[in-house]
Phi, psi and omega in degrees: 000130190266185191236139156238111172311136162264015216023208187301185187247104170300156138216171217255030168194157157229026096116046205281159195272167213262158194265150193118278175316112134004300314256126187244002166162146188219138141228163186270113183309157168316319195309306220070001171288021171199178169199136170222151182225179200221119173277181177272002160229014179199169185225089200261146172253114168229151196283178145344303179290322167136336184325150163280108145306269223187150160252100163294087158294132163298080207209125042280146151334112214260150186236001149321132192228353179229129232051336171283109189251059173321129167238197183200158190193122145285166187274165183286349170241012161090352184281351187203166179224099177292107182236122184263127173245086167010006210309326161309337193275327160317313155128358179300335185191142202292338163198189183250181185231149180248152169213144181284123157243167182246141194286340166290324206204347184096001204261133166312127178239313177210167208200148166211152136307130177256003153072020162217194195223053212295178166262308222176149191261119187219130156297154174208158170236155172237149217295356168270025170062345214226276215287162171213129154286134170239113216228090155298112178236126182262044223024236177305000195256004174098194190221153171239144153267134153207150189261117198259122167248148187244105169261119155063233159252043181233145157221128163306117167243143154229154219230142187281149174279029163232186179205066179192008187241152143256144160313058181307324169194171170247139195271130165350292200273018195070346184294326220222184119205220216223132170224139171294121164305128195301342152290343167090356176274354167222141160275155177200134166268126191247139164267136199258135045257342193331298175106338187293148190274110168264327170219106185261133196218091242222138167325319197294324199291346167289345158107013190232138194286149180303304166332323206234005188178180173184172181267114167308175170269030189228187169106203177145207178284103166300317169205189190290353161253337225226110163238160174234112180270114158245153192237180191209161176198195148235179167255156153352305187257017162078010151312121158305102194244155172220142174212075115043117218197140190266140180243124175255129180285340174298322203246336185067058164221166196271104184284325163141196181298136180231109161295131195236349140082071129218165165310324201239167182237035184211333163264087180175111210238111180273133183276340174109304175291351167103010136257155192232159160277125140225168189306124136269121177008311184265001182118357201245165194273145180260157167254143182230157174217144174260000000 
C-alpha cells in the first residue's frame, strides 16, 4: 500500500505573540477564534486580530530562568482554559498547581495542587469533552499522569498509581492510550479512564536487542486500531538511527515498518483518522494518508 501527500498545509490565521515573549506552550480555541500561550511568567489570550483578550500572571514573579516550562490546552468546547504551573522548579511554591480559567476573561475557576516538581506539562483532551489529561515530567525523577474533571468550581484529580510511564497518546475513540516506559525500554497500551495495561510490548518483539535500541517518546493512533511505535538507536559509527513501526492493537502484533516520509523520529503527528503530520521544507505541516 503506497503513501500519498495531500501537501502542505495553508493556514488559516496568523497570530503574532506579543514582542518579547518566550513561549513555552500555546494551544488554538476549537473555533480558531483565539490563541492563547504560555511564557515562564504569564499565560496570554489574543484574538484573531493580534489583540491582548486577557492576562493570567503567574505570580510571585519567578526570578528562575531555567527548568520551568507553563504549559496550556482549551477544553474541547472552548469555554476553559487549562494551565500546569510549574511552580516548585519556579521557586514559587513547595509544588505545582494545575489550574482552570475561563476562556472568556481569564478568571480563575478551579485550581488544585498536584504534589510534584514538574519541568513541565503536557495535555491531552480526551474525546468526551469532560477529562484532560496531565503527564508532569520530572526530569531524571520520572513523570506522573493525572486525569482532570471540571465539576463545577472544583476540579477533580485523579492520579495513575505510577511514576515511571509518559503519555504519548490518546486513541480516537477514547478507550485506550498509549505510554513508553519512562526508561524507554517498553510501550503499554492502557485502558481508559482505568489505566490497566492491556499490551505491554519489549524491544525483542520488534526484531531488536534491548541493548541496541529503545523506544522513542514518540508515535501514537494512526487510528483506533492502529498504533505507530517508533524505536531508535546508533550504529556502531555513533550514527543516529529510527524506525516506525504499525502495531495492530486487535491482535498485538507487529504489522511491520511504516514509512512516515520524515526525517526526525519525533516528526510525526499521527491523527487518529489513518493520516499523520510531518514538518515540510518550507515550515508548513504536511498531511499524508496510505
Amino acid at each position: 500500500m503506497g503513501v500519498a501527500s495531500a501537501g502542505a498545509l495553508e493556514p488559516v490565521a496568523r497570530i503574532e505573540v506579543q514582542s518579547g515573549d518566550e513561549v513555552t506552550g500555546h494551544a488554538v480555541a476549537p473555533d480558531l477564534s483565539r490563541v492563547v500561550y504560555a511564557t515562564q511568567h504569564a499565560v496570554v489570550c489574543i484574538g484573531r486580530d493580534g489583540g491582548e483578550l486577557w492576562r493570567y500572571d503567574l505570580l510571585p514573579r519567578s526570578n528562575e530562568k531555567y527548568g520551568h516550562w507553563p504549559g496550556c490546552e482549551f477544553s474541547l468546547d472552548g469555554k476553559t482554559v487549562w494551565v500546569f504551573r510549574p511552580d516548585a522548579m519556579a521557586n514559587r511554591a513547595n509544588q505545582d498547581q494545575w489550574v482552570v480559567l475561563s476562556a472568556d476573561s481569564g478568571a480563575v475557576v478551579a485550581q488544585a495542587e498536584v504534589g510534584t516538581v514538574g519541568h513541565g506539562g503536557q495535555h491531552r483532551r480526551h474525546p468526551n469533552g469532560v477529562d484532560i489529561l496531565l503527564d508532569v515530567g520530572e526530569g531524571q525523577d520520572g513523570v506522573n499522569l493525572f486525569r482532570g474533571v471540571l465539576a463545577g468550581d472544583r476540579l477533580e484529580l485523579f492520579k495513575y498509581p505510577w511514576s515511571d510511564r509518559c503519555l504519548i497518546d490518546l486513541a480516537p475513540d477514547g478507550r485506550q492510550f498509549m505510554t513508553v516506559y519512562h526508561d524507554q525500554s517498553d510501550v503499554a497500551f492502557h485502558t481508559y479512564p482505568g489505566g490497566e495495561v492491556v499490551l505491554q510490548l519489549s524491544m525483542e518483539v520488534f526484531g531488536h536487542e534491548p541493548h541496541d535500541a529503545f523506544f522513542e517518546w514518540s508515535g501514537g493512533y494512526l487510528d483506533a486500531d492502529t498504533a505507530i511505535v517508533t524505536i531508535g538507536g546508533e550504529t556502531e559509527d555513533e550514527e543516529e538511527w529510527h524506525r516506525h513501526y504499525r502495531v495492530d492493537l486487535r491482535t498485538g502484533g507487529v504489522s511491520g515498518d511504516f514509512d512516515a516520509r520524515s526525517e526526525s523520529a519525533y516528526d510525526i503527528e499521527p491523527l487518529g483518522d489513518g493520516t499523520w503530520l510531518t514538518s515540510g521544507s518550507d515550515g508548513h505541516p504536511v498531511r499524508w494518508t496510505r
